[in-house]
C-alpha positions in Angstrom: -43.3 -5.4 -32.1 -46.4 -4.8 -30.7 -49.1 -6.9 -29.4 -52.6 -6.4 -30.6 -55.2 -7.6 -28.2 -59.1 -7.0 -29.2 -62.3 -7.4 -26.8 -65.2 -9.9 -26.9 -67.0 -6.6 -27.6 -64.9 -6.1 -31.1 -62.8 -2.9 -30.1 -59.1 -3.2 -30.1 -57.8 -2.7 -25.9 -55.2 -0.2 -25.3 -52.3 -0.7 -23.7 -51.8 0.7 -19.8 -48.7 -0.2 -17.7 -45.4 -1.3 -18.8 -43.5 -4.5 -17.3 -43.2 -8.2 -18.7 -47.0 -8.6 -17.9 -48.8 -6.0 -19.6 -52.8 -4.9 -18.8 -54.7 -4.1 -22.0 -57.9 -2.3 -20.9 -61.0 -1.7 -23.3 -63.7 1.2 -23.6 -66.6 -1.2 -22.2 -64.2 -1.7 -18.6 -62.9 -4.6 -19.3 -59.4 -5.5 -18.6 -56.9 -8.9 -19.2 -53.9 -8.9 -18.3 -51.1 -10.4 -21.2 -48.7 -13.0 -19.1 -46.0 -15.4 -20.1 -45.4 -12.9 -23.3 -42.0 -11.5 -24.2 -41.4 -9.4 -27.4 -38.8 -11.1 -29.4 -35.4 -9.8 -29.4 -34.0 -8.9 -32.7 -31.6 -11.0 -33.4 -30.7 -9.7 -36.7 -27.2 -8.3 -38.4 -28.4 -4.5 -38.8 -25.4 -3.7 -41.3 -26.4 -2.8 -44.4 -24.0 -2.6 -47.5 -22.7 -0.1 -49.6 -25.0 -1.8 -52.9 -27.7 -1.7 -50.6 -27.4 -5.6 -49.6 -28.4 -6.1 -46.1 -26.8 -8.6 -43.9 -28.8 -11.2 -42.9 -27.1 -13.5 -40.2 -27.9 -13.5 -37.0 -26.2 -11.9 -34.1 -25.3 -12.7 -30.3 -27.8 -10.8 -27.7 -26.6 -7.7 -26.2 -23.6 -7.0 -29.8 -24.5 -4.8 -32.3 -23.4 -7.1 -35.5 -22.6 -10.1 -36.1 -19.0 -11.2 -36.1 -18.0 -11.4 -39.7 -19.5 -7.8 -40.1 -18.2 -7.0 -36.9 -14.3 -8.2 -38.7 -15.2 -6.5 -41.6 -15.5 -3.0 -39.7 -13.0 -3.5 -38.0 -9.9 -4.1 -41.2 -11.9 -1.5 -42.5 -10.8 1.4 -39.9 -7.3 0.1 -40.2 -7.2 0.8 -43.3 -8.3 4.2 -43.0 -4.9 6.4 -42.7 -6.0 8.2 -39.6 -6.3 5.1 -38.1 -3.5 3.4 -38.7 -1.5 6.7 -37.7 -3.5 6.9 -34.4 -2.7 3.0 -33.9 0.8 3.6 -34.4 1.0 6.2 -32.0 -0.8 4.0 -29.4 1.7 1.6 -29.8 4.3 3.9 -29.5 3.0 5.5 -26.5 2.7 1.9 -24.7 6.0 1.2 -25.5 7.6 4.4 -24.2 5.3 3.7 -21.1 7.2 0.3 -20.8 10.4 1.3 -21.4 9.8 4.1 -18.7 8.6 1.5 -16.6 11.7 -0.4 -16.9 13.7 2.7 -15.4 11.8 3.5 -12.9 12.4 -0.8 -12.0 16.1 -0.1 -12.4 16.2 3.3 -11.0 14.1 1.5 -7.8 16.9 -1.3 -7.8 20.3 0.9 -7.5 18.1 3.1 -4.6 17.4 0.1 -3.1 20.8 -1.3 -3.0 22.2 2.2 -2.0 20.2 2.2 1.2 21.1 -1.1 1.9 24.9 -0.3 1.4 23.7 2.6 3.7 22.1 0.2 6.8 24.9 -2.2 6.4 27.7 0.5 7.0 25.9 2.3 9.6 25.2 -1.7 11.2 29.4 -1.9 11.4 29.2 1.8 13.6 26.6 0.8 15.8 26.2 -1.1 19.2 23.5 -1.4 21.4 24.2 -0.2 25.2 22.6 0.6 28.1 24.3 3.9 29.6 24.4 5.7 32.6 24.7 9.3 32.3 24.5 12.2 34.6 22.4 14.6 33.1 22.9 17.2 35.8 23.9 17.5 39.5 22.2 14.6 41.8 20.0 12.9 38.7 21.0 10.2 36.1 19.6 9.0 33.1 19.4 5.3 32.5 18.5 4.8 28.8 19.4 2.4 25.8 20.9 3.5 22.0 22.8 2.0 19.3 25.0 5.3 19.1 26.4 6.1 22.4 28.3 9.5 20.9 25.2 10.7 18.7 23.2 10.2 22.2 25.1 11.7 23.9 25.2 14.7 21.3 21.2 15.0 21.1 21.5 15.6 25.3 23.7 18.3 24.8 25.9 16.4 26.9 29.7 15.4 26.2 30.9 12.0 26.2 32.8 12.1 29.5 29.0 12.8 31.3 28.8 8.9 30.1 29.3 7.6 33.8 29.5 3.1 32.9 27.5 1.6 29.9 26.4 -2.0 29.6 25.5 -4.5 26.4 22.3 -4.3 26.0 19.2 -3.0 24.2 15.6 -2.2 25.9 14.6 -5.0 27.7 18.0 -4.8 29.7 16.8 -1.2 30.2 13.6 -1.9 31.2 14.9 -4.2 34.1 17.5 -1.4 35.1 14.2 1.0 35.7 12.4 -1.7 37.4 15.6 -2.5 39.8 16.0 1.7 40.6 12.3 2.3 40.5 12.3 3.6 44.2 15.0 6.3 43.0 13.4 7.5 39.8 12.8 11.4 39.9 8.8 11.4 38.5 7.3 8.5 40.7 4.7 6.8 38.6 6.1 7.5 35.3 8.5 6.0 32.5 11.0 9.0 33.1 14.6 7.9 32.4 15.8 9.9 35.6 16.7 8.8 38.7 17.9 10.4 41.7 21.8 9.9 42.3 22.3 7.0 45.1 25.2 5.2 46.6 23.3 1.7 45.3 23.2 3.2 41.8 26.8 4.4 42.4 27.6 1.0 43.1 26.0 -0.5 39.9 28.1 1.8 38.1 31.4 1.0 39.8 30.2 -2.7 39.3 30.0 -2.2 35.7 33.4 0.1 35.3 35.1 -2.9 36.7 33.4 -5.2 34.4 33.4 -3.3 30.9 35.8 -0.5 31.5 35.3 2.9 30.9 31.9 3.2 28.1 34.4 4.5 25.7 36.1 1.1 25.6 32.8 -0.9 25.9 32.0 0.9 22.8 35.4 0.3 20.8 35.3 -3.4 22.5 32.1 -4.1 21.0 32.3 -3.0 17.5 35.7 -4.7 17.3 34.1 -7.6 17.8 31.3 -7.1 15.5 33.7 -6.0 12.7 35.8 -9.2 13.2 32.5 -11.4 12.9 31.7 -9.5 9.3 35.0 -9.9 8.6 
């Protein structure tokens, strides 16, 4: 709807500018500007009937119909066959999404409880030690692992190049570089190599007399820790 706004001098104004405020402008140079005005909103049902009847109750800003036409529309598609068999396979696809779901959930579950079957085994196999091993002629590597064979494997070294082993895990090591610090090969450095002395000789001799050989360390600990699960 459109306002209509006519000069004092009798012609109608035309319209320049959009906005909430409008300015109407006339031939003669005069100009007023329209505030506080809002064209209504329709708030009319557009639907109009089959026998040509046109709704007439009003409906909610911003929806296209009202809500009883808005009901009737809507039973009206489901009846429509195409509909309903587009529906159906809606619902059908949901529920194979959900049941699909609920695999994956159970799927998830028994990986889940494999790994952890996994850890747990591999826990019962595994002791934390601080070992001593002579790498090559003159230098030996002080470093921690909760695998003393596998480490010894991934140095290309064989077990018997295990010279003592200790209990414990990386702050144990830590102090042992700290202690040798004055022997280690790379001065300035977190190398694990240190030069062969007679004080780390000693250590180790300390430790052979304390824990045995790190082969029986190793079979000494686990024992223990299978005896504790047990």
């Amino acid at each position: 709807m459109e306002l209509s706004v006519r000069c004092s001098c009798g012609r109608v104004m035309q319209r320049s500018g959009v906005g909430r405020e409008p300015l109407y402008r006339c031939g003669c140079r005069a100009a007023v500007t329209i505030t506080g005005y809002a064209p209504p909103l329709n708030t009319q049902c557009p639907i109009i009937y089959e026998d040509g009847h046109r709704c007439r109750r009003p409906k909610k800003p911003g929806e296209y119909t009202c809500a009883e036409c808005a009901f009737i529309i809507a039973r009206a598609t489901l009846e429509v066959p195409s509909q309903r068999q587009r529906l159906a396979k809606v619902e059908a696809f949901v529920m194979m999404e959900e049941d699909r779901s609920a695999l994956f959930r159970a799927d998830r579950e028994r990986r889940d409880a494999f790994f952890d079957d996994i850890r747990q085994r591999q826990a019962l196999i595994e002791c934390h030690v601080v070992y001593y091993a002579l790498i090559k002629p003159g230098v030996i590597k002080i470093g921690t692992t909760r695998n003393l064979a596998r480490r010894m494997n991934d140095l290309r070294l064989s077990f018997s190049d295990a010279l003592a082993a200790e209990p414990g895990d990386e702050r144990l090591e830590k102090m042992r570089h700290h202690e040798f610090g004055d022997l280690r090969v790379r001065q300035g450095t977190r190398h694990e190599d240190f030069h062969d002395s007679d004080r780390l000789r000693a250590h180790i001799a300390t430790l052979l007399a304390k824990y045995g050989t790190p082969s029986d360390l190793v079979h000494d600990l686990l024992t223990r820790k299978a005896a504790v699960v047990a």
